[in-house]
N, C-alpha and C positions, 0 to 999 in steps of 0.2 A: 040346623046350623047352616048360615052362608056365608062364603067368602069375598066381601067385598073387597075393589081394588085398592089394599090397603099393606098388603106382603101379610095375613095373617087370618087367622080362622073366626069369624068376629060373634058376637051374641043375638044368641037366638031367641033374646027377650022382646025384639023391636026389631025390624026389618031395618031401623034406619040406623039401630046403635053399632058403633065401629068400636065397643066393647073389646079388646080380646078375651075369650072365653075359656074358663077354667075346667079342665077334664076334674071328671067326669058328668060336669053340669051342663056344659056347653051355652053357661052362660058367665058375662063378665061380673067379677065382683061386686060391680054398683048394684045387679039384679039378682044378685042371691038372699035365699032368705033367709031368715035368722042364725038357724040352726047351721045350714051351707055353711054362712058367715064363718061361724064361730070355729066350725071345723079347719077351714082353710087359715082361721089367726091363727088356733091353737096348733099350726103345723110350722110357725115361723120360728126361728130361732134367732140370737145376730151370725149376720153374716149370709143370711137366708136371700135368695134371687127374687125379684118381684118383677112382675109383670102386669100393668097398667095400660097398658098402651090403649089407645082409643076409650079408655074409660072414663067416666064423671065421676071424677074424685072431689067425696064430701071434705070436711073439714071431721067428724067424727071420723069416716071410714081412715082419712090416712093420720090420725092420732094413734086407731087403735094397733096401724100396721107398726108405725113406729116404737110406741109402745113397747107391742109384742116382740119386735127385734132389739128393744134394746136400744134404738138409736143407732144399729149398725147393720146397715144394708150390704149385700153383693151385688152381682148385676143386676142394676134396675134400668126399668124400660115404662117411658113415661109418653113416647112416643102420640102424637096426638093428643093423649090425654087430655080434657076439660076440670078445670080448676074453677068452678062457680065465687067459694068462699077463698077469705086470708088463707095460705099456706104457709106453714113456717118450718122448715127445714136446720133451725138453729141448732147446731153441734152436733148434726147429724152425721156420722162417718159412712162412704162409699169405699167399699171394699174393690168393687169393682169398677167396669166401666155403667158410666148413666148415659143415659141418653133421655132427652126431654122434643127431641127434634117435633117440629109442626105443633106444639102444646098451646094451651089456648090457658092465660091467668087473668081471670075477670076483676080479681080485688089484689093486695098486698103480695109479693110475693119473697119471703125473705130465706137466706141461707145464709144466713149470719154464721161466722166462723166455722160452718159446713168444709168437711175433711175428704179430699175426691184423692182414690188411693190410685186409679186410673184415666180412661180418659174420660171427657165430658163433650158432648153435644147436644147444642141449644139451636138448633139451625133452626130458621124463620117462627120463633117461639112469639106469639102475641103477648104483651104485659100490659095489660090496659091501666094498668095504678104503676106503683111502686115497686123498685126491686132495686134489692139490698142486696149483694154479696161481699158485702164487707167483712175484711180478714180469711175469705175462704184461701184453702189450701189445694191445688192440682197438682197435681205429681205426672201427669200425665199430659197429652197433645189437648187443649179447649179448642170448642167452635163455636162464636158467639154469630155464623154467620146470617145476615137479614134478619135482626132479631130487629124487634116494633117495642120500645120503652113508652109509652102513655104519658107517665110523670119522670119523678127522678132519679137517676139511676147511681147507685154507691156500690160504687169495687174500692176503695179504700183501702191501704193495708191488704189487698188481698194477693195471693202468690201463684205464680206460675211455672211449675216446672219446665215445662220446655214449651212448643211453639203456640200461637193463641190467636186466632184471628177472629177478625172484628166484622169482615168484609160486608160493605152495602148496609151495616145497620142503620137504625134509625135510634137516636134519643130525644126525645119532644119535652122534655124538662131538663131539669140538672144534670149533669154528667160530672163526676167525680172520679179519680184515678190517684190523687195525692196518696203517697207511699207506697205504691201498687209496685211489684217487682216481676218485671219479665224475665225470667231466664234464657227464654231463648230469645227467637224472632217475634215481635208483637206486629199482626197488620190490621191498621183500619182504614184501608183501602176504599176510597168509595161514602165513609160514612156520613150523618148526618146528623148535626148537635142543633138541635133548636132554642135552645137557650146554653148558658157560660158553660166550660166545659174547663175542666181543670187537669194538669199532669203534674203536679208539684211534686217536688223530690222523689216523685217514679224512676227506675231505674230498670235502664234495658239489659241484658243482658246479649242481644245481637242487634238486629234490624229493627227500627221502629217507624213505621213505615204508615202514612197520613195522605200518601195519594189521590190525590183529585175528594179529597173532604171537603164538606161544606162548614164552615162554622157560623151563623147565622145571629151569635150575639157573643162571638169573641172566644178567645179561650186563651189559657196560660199555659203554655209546652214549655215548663222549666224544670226539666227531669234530672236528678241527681247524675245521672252518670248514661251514657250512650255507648254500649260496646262496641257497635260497628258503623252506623249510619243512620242518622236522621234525616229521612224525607218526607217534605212536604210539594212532590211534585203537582202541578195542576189544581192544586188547593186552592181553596176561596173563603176567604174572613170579611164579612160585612162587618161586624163593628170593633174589628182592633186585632191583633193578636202580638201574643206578647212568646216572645224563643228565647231558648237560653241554651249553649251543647258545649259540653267542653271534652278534648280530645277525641275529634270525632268528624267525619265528611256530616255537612250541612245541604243537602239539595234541595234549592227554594226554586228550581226551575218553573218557569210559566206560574209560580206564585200569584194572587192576585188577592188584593186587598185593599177594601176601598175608608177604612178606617186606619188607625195607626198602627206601625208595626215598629216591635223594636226588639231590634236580635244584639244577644251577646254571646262574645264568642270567647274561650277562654282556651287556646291552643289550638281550638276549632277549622278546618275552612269549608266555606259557603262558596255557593256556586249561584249567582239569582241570573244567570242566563232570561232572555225575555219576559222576564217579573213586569206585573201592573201595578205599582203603588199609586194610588189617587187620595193617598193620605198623608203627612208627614212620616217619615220612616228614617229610623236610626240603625247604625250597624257599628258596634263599638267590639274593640278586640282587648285581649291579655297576652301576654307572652306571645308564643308563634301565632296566631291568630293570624288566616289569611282570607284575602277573597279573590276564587281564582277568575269569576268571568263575572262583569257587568253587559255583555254585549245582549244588542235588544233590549235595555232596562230603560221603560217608560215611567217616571214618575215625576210627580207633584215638587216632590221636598226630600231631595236625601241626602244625608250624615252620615258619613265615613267617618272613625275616630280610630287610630291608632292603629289600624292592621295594614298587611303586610299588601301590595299590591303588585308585586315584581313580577308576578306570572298572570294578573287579571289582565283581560283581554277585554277594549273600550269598546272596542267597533259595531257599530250598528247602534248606538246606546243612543233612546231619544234625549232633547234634553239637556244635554251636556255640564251647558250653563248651570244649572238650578244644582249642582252636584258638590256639596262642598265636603272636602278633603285636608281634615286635621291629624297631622301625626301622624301622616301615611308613608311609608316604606314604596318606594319604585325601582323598577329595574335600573342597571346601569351601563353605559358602554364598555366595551371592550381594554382590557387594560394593555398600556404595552403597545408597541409596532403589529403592523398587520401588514401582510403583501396580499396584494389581488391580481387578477389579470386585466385591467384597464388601468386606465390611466386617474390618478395618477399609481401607480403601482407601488408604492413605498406610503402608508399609513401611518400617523398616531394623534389617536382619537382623543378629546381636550374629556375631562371627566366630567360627564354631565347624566342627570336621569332622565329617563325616559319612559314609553308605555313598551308594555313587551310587545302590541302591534305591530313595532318598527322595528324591535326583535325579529319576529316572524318574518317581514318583508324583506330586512336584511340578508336574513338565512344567519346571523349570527350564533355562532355555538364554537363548542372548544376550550382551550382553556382559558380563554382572554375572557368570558363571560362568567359572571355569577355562578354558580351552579344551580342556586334556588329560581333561576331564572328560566332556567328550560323544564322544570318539574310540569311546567303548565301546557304547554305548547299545544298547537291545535297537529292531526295529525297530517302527513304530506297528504292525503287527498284533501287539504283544507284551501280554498285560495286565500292568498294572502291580503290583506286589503291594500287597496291603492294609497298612495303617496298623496293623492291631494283629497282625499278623506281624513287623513291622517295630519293633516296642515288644519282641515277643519276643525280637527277633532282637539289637536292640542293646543288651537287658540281660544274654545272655547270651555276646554278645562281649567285653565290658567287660572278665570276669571274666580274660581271656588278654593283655590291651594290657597292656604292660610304662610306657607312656609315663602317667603321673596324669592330665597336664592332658585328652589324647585319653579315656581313660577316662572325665572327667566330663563331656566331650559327649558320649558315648557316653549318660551316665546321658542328660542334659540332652534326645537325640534321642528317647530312650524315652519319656521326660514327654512332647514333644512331639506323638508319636503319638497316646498315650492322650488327651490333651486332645480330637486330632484327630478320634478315636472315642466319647469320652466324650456319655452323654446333657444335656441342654439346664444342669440343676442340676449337674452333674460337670461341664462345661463350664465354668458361670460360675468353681466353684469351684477347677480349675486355673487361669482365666484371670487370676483375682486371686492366685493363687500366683505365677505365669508373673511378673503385672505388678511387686508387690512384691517379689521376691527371687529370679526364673531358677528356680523351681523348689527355691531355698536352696544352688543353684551358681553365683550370680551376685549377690557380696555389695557387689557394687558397686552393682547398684540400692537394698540398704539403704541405703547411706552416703546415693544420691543423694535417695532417699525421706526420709531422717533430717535430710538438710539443708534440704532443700526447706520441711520442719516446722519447723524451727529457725528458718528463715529468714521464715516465716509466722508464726509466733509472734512474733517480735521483732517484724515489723514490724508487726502487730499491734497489740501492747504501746506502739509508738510512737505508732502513729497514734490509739489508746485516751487516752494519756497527751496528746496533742496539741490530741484535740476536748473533753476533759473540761477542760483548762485555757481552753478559747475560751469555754467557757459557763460558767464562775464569775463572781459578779458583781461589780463592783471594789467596795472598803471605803469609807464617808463618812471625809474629811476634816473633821477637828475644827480649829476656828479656833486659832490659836494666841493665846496668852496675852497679854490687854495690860499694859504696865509703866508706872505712873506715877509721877512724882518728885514728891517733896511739894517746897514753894515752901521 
């Protein structure tokens, strides 16, 4: 018997087989002969432990082990294991924990409605064909990690007691997930779909978690339900991908996709901080549905429809222009009087919407602001963005807002800025633009300016007409005329 570097006592049939060896043969299953065989089935029972590791498992030998159990293993150890022929594991119950780690499956490999009563590990498992675990049952922690799929791969229906990672896999055909339920955390961190890959109506149960993946011919992430958070941070979709999360954080952070994307969000908020779309891309909302930061977003072609923007943060967003904005919610100014410590020191601010950038540069907070307006805020070690970014930024958002009246405080926040920045004579000269007419978007200070003059002038006019009749000086009375009758 030798022990190669493998954690185990291996078979003394072949210097090169990583068999593990069965006392008292000290050789692995695959090498025993008949009689051996039959002694070691006939000592299985269900529920019986098996130990395969490093062995070449025929399509006979592991008929006859299941078989002889019944269909219901304890701890099994599949450990390197070679699978030359189809394995079929269909209904097969794990009493115990399995382990398949480093296993090598040359042809079919299926666990159809397979019952894992503990945990499961498949860590860097080769699948050269097919592999089915559709409707399998864990009850216990999965590890799918660096597993190699060949063809297509069907988890379907299948269930996850608690956490299941995905991490670094490869699937080189089909990937399917539709009805898959995570209970805990699911992460496929890293992975790799080389053709469509699908999440229909999966349901998380904590974390679902899609980090720096590649999807190489699209996929559909439209999972029934998201317990804690869906991300897709540093991900990449060459030909499309299609989101869907409802009540739930959404991080599309450094996102990149050069086909189309289109997220919906149903109470949801999304976060596409530095996202690449080089594709058309859509982000439509329901109810609360928000999106908290567009800043750094380079794209092609993007649709905002109906969500909330009051705490998305614009700055640094390439593009501006091409960004169009239906039925979108923005922050708004401060209600009510405010005092400051400059001048002029007595405030009240005309009600207009804004980006919460100018929130931020403000320092606005208290109760004169929204409340759903500081949920977002960047934190104090954030610098604020400058005021003639922000003149930039909201002259060329304008051009996308579908709504007029939003549009013209749009204009209105741009004036504001450059006031803000303007030198001491640009100053005076917006601030009498600002006072007499909003900029000439607030024709309502005309009216009040025009009355005001009106109203000055009359009274004027009266009180002119009032003191110039007090200083006229009264007319002599002339005697009136005496009458006398002749006698």
């Amino acid at each position: 018997m030798t022990t190669l570097d493998v954690g185990w006592v291996t078979c003394a049939a072949f210097p090169k087989c990583a068999g593990s060896a069965r006392q008292p043969y000290g050789r692995c299953l695959a090498h025993l002969d008949g009689g051996e065989l039959d002694e070691v089935i006939g000592g299985l029972s269900p529920g019986s432990a098996i130990d395969l590791r490093g062995t070449t498992v025929g399509g006979q030998l592991l008929e006859r082990i299941l078989a002889a159990a019944h269909g219901r293993l304890g701890r099994a150890r599949f450990d390197r294991a070679i699978f030359p022929e189809e394995v079929r594991f269909g209904g097969v119950v794990f009493d115990g924990d399995v382990s398949f780690d480093h296993a090598r499956f040359h042809r079919l490999a299926s666990f159809l409605d397979a019952r894992f009563a503990g945990n499961v590990s498949f860590r860097e498992v080769r699948f050269s064909r097919e592999l089915s675990l559709h409707g399998v049952s864990v009850l216990g922690h999965a590890a799918f990690d660096r597993v190699s799929a060949g063809r297509d791969a069907l988890f379907g229906a299948a269930r996850f007691g608690r956490t299941v990672s995905f991490e670094s896999a490869e699937f080189h055909g089909f990937a399917t997930f539709d009805g898959a339920r995570f209970t805990g955390d699911a992460t496929f961190r890293g992975c790799r779909f080389g053709r469509a890959a699908s999440f229909r109506r999966a349901e998380f149960g904590g974390l679902a978690g899609f980090d720096v993946a590649r999807f190489w011919a699209g996929c559909s992430l439209t999972p029934a339900a998201v317990g804690r958070r869906l991300s897709l941070t540093g991900a990449w979709a060459g030909s499309g991908l299609d989101v869907a999360a409802r009540d739930c954080a959404v991080d599309l952070r450094r996102l990149r996709v050069t086909g189309r994307l289109t997220v919906r969000l149903d109470g949801a908020d999304a976060d596409l901080e530095d996202a690449a779309l080089r594709g058309p891309a859509t982000v439509s909302g329901r109810g609360a549905a928000r999106v908290t930061s567009l800043r750094g977003v380079d794209s092609e072609e993007l649709e905002l429809t109906c969500v909330d923007l009051s705490v998305c943060g614009f700055t640094g967003i390439r593009h501006p222009e091409r960004l169009r904005l239906t039925g979108c919610a923005f922050a708004t100014t401060p209600r009510g009087v405010r005092f400051a410590l400059r001048w002029p020191p007595l405030r009240w601010w005309t009600r207009r919407r804004t980006l919460a950038d100018e929130h931020t540069w403000r320092g606005w907070s208290g109760p004169g602001v929204d409340e759903h307006a500081w949920h977002g805020r960047p934190g104090p070690d954030a610098d604020p963005p400058a005021p003639h970014r922000l003149a930039v930024l909201y002259s060329r958002l304008r051009t996308g807002v579908d709504d007029k009246a939003t549009a013209a405080d749009f204009a209105f926040g741009a004036m504001e800025m450059r006031r803000a920045t303007s030198r001491s004579s640009g100053r005076w000269l917006l601030s009498l633009h600002w006072i007499l007419c909003g900029y000439g978007l607030r024709m309502g200070r005309v009216l009040g300016w025009s009355a005001l003059v009106v109203a000055l002038t009359a009274a004027s006019l009266l009180m002119s007409s009032a003191s110039h009749a007090a200083r006229r000086p009264a007319a002599p009375r002339e005697p009136a005329p005496s009458i006398h009758l002749s006698p």
